[in-house]
C-alpha positions in Angstrom: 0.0 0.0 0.0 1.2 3.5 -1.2 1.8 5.6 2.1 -0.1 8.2 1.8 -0.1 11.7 3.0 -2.2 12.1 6.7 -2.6 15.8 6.2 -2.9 18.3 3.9 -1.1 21.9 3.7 -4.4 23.3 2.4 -7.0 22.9 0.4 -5.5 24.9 -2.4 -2.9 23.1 -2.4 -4.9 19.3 -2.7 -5.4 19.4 -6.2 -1.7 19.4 -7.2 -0.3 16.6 -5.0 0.6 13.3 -6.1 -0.1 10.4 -4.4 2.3 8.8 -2.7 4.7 11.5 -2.3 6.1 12.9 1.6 4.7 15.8 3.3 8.2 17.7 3.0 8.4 17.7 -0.7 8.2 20.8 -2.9 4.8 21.3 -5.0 5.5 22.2 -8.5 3.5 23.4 -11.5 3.5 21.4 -14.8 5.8 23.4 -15.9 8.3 21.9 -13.3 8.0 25.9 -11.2 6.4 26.5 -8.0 3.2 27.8 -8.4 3.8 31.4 -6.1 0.1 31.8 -5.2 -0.3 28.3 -3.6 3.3 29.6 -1.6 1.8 32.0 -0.6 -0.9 30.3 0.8 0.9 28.2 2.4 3.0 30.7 4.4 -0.2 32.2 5.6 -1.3 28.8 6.9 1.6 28.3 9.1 3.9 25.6 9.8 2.6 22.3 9.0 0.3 20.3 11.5 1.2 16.7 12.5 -1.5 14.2 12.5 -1.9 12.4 16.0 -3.0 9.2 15.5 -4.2 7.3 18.9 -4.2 4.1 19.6 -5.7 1.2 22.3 -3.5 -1.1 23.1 -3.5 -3.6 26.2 -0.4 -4.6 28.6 0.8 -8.4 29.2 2.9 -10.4 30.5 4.3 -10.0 26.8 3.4 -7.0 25.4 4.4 -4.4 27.9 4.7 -0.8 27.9 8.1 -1.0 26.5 6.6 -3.2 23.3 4.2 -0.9 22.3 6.5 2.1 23.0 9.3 0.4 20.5 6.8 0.5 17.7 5.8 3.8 18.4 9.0 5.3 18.5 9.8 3.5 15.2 6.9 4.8 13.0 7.4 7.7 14.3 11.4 8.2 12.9 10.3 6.7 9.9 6.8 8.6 9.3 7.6 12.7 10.6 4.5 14.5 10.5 2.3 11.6 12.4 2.3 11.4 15.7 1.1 7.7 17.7 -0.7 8.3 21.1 -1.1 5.3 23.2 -4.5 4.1 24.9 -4.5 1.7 27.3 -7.2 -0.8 27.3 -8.4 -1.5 31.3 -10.6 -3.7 32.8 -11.4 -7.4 32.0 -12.6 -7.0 29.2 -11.6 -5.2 25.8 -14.5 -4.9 24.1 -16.3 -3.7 27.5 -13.6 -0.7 27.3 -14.1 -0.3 23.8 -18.0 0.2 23.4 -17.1 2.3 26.9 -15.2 4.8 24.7 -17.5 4.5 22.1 -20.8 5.9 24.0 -18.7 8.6 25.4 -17.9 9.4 21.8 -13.5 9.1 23.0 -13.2 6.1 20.6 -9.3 5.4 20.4 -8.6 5.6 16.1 -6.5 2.6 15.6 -7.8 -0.3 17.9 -7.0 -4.0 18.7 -9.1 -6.5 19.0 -12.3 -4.7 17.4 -14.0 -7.6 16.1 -16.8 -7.4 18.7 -17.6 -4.1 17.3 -17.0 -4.9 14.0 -20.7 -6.6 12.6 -22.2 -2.8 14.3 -22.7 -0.3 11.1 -20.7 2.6 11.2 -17.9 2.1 13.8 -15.2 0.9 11.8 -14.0 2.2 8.4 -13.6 -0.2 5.3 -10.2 -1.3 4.9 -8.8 -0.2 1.7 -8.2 -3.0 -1.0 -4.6 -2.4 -1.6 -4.0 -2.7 1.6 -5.7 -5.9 2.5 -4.4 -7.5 -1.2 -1.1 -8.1 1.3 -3.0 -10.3 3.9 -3.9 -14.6 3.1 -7.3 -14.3 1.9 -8.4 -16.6 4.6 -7.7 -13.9 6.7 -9.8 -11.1 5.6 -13.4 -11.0 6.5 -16.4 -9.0 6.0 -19.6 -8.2 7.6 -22.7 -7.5 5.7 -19.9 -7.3 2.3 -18.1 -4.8 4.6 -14.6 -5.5 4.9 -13.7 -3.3 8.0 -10.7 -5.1 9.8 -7.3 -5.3 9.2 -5.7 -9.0 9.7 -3.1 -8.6 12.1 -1.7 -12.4 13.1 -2.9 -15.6 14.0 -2.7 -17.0 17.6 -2.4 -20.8 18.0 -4.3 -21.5 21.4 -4.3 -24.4 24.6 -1.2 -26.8 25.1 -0.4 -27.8 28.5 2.5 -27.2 29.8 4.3 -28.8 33.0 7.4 -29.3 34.9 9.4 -31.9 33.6 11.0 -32.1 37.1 7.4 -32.4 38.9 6.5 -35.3 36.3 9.6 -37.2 36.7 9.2 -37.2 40.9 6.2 -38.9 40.3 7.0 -41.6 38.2 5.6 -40.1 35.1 7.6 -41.8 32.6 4.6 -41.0 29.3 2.8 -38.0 28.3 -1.0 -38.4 28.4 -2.4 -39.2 24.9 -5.9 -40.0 26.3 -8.1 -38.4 28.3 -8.2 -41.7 31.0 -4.3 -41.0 30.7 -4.3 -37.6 31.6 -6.5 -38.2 34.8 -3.8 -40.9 35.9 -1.0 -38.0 35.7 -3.5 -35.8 37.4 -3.6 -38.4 40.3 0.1 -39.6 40.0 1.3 -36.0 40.9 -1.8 -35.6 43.2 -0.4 -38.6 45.7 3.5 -36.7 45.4 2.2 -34.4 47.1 2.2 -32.0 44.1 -0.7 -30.0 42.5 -1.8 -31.3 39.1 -3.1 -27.7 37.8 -3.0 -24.6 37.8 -5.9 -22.0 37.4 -7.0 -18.1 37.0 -9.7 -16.3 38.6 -9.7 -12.7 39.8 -10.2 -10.2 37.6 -8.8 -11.8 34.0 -12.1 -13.7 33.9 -11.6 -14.3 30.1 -8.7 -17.1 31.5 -11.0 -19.2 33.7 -11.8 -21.2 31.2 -9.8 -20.1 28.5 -7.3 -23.4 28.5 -10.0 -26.1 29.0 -12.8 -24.3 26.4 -9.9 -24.1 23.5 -8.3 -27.2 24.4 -11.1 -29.3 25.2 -14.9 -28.2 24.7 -13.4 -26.3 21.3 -12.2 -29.5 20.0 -15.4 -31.8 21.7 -18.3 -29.3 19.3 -16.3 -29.1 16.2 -15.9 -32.9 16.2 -19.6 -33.3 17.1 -20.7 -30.4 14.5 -18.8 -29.2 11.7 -21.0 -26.6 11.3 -21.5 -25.3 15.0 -21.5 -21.7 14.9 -23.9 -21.5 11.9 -26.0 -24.5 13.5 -25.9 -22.9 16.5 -27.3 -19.1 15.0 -30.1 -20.8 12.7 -31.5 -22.3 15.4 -30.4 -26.0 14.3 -28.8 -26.4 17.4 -29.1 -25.1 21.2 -26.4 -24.3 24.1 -27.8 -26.7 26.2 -26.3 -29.5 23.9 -25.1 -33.1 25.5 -21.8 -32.5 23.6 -21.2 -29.2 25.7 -23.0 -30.3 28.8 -20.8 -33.3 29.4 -17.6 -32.0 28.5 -18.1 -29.3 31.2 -19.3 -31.6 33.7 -16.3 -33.2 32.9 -14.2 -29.9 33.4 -15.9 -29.5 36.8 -14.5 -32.9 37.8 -11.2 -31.6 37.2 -11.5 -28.7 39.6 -10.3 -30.7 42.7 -7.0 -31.2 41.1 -6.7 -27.4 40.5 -5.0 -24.9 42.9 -6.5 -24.0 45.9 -6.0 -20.1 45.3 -6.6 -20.3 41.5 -9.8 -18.1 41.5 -7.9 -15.6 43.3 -4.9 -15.5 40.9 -4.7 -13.0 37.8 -3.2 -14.6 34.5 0.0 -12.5 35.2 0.0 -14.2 39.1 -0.9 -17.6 38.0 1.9 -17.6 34.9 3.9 -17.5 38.0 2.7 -19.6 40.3 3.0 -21.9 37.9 6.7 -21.4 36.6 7.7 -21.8 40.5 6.5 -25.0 41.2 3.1 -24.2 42.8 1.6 -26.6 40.1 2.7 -29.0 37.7 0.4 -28.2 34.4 -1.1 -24.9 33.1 -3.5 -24.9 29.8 -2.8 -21.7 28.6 -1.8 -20.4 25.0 1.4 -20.3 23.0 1.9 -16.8 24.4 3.7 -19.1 27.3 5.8 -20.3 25.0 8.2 -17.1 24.5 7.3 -16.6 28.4 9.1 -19.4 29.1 11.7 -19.4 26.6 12.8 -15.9 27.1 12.6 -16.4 31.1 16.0 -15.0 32.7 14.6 -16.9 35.9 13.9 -20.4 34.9 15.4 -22.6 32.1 13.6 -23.8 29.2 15.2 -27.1 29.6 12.8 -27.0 32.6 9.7 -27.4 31.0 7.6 -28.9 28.3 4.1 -29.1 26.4 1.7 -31.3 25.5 -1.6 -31.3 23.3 -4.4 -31.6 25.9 -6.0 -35.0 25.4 -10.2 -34.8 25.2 -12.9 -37.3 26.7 -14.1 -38.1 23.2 -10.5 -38.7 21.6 -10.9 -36.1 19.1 -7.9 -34.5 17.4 -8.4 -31.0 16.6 -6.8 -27.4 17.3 -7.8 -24.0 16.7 -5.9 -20.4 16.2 -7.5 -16.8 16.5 -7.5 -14.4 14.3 -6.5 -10.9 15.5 -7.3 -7.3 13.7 -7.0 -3.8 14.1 -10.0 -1.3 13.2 -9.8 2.0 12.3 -12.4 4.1 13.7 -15.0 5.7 11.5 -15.1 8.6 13.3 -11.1 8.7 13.1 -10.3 12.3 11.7 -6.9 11.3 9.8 -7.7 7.6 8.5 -5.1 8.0 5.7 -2.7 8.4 8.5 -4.4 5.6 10.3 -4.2 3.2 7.7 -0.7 4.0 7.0 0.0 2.7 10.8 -1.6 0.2 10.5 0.1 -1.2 6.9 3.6 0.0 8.4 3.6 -2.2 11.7 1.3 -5.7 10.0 4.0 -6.5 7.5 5.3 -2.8 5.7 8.3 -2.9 8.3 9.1 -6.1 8.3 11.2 -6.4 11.3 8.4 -4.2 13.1 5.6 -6.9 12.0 8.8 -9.6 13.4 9.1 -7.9 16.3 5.3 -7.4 17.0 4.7 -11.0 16.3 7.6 -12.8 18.2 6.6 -10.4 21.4 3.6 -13.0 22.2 4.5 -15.5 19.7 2.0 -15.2 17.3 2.2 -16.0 13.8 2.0 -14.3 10.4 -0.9 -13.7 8.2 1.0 -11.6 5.6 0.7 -13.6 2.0 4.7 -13.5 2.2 5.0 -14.9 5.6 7.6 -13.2 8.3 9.2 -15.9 10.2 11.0 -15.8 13.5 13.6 -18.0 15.7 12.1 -19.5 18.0 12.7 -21.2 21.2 12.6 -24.8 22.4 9.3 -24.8 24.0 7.7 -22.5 21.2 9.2 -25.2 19.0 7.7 -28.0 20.9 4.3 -26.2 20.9 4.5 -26.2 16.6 5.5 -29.5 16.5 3.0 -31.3 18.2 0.1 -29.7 16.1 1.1 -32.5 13.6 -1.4 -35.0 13.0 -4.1 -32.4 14.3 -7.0 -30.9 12.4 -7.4 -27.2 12.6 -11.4 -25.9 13.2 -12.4 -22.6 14.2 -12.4 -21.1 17.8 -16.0 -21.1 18.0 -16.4 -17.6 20.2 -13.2 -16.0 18.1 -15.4 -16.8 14.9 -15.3 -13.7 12.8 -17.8 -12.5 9.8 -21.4 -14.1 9.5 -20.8 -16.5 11.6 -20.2 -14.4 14.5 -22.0 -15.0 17.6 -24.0 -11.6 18.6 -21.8 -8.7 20.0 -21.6 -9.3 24.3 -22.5 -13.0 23.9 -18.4 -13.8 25.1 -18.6 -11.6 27.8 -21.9 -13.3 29.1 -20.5 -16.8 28.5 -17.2 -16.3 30.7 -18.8 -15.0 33.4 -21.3 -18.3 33.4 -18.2 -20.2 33.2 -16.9 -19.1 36.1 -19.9 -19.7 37.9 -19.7 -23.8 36.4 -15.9 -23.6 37.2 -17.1 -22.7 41.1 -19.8 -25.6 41.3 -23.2 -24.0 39.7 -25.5 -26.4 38.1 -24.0 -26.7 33.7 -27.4 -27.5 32.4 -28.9 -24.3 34.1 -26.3 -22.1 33.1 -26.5 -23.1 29.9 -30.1 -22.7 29.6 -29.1 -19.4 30.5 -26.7 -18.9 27.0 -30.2 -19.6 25.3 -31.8 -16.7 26.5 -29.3 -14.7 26.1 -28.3 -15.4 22.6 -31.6 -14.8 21.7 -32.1 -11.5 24.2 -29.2 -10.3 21.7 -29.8 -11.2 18.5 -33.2 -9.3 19.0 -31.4 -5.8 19.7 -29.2 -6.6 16.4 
């Protein structure tokens, strides 16, 4: 994508720039002169304005302050005249913060994760082609033929990792390959005296559940139906499904295995606890990989990963896709987009820096690799033999569940996580799936 210019001198001056070129460069006649009038008007405009550009990001583990201020202060050498200004996204949930900002009419103009506000008309503006001609065309999406996100990577979700150490005290001599196998680790470290599992509670309430619902139910309602979102939004099929209902019941008899303080732990806290010993497994994403390899506490050598066995034996994985938005409402969207196309793959060592951060993975139709490290590599290897289906809640497009339907759902699954009855919450997604689709 050309980069274009994010502000203007004036509007006298509009008609004779060409596309493409930099703010700084002399406007000429055809005649190859500068055309004195338009000086003129210029110099009684006043030195140029910068375009300020801001942007919501959130803070992990991974992407820290210092992340996010490294790309900034990259785009900025390279780009004078535009100016980033950083958001950051509180709260447990992003969206929540978003549509937050959105009613009080602040809404940031570049934004991660916008794909919950993405199906509402007029929050987003439409991605220009040339720009998303440099993303895998599985990765662009549109809602109502609106194409209104940027692809930005692809996130491969729940392994479990553990403690080589811990497994080797306890006489665990085979990684679990069935689910019958993975309760007899669960009770092999349980008699050692050591905890099976770690957990997360607190405020991250999206990580409850996060490991077991993308490493197991995930896998469990694509194996049962191929078609689950779409069945599920037609009306073919409801949320009080056996599939679901057993594999949570089976979650729940998992829980005694878990910490003891898990529901009082953060993600951050419980990334940890669990690197210290406090437990011997965490399901969690492969944004624990790079945790782990680029630890200057721990060794790698320390630690391994598995693919989380499921009750029905079925084989699958699933990524998410990540995007940026640019706001409609955003006053300099040239600029915006020209952010956005500089840090997802212009700069090629920016888009390798931004993905490596939280190991992520390219979506760019010339892919931009990394080195990676030996858990990381551990994690890619063992999705060989697996089938990759969608992340049922990260679905993006048509098939998107209703906007606030993932925020209900992880609150109800901390409540099944904590011993409430799974048929009633579920009955419970019903309603409100349907409460939601009516205000669509």
């Amino acid at each position: 994508m050309k980069k274009l210019l994010s502000l203007f001198l004036c509007a006298a001056m509009a008609a004779s720039l060409v596309a493409g070129c930099s703010s700084d460069q002399t406007t000429e006649s055809s005649s190859g002169t500068a055309d004195n009038s338009q000086q003129e008007a210029a110099s009684s405009e006043g030195p140029e304005e910068e375009a300020a550009i801001t942007w919501a990001v959130f803070e992990t583990d991974n992407y820290t302050a210092e992340v996010w201020q490294h790309i900034i202060d990259t785009f900025e050498a390279d780009n004078p005249g535009i100016k980033i200004e950083k958001v950051l996204m509180t709260g447990d949930s992003r969206p929540q913060f978003l549509k937050t900002m959105l009613s009080a009419g602040n809404m940031p103009d570049v934004n991660i994760d916008p794909v919950d506000l993405a199906s509402t008309d007029g929050v987003y503006a439409e991605v220009p082609d040339e720009l998303l001609a440099n993303y895998e065309e599985s990765a662009v999406v549109s809602f109502n033929g609106k194409k209104t996100l940027v692809p930005a990577y692809k996130a491969y979700r729940t392994q479990v990792f553990y403690h080589k150490s811990q497994f080797e005290e306890a006489g665990i001599t085979k990684i679990p390959e069935t689910w019958d196998e993975f309760i007899e680790v669960c009770d092999q470290l349980q008699e050692k005296g050591y905890t099976p599992l770690m957990g997360v509670g607190a405020s991250d309430i999206w990580a409850t559940a996060f490991g077991y619902w993308t490493g197991v139910v995930n896998s469990e309602l694509y194996s049962a139906y191929p078609n689950f979102n779409r069945d599920i939004l037609d009306g073919k099929l409801s949320w009080t499904n056996e599939v679901l209902s057993e594999t949570l019941k089976d979650w729940q008899s998992l829980t005694k295995y878990y910490h003891k303080g898990s529901m009082s732990f953060s993600n951050t806290q419980a990334t940890s606890e669990f690197m210290s010993g406090s437990a011997a497994m965490f399901m969690d994403g492969a944004w624990s990989a790079p945790t782990i390899d680029n630890s200057t506490e721990y060794s790698a050598d320390e630690f391994g990963v598995f693919m989380m066995p499921t009750p029905s034996g079925a084989k699958t994985y699933c990524t998410m896709p990540q995007y940026w938005g640019v706001a409609e409402a955003c006053e300099n969207k040239e600029a915006a987009f020209q952010f956005c196309e500089y840090v997802l793959g212009g700069n090629e060592d920016i888009y390798r820096y931004y993905l490596q951060a939280d190991g992520t993975f390219s979506v760019t139709k010339t892919p931009v690799t990394y080195d990676m490290g030996p858990v990381q590599t551990e994690f890619i290897n063992n999705l060989e033999g697996y089938e990759l289906v969608p992340e049922a809640m990260k679905v993006v497009g048509d098939d998107a569940f209703p906007t606030g339907f993932e925020d209900f759902t992880l609150k109800s699954l901390q409540n099944i996580f904590t011993g409430a009855d799974v048929d009633a919450e579920l009955a419970t997604w019903d309603a409100e799936m349907e409460r939601l689709e009516a205000q669509s």
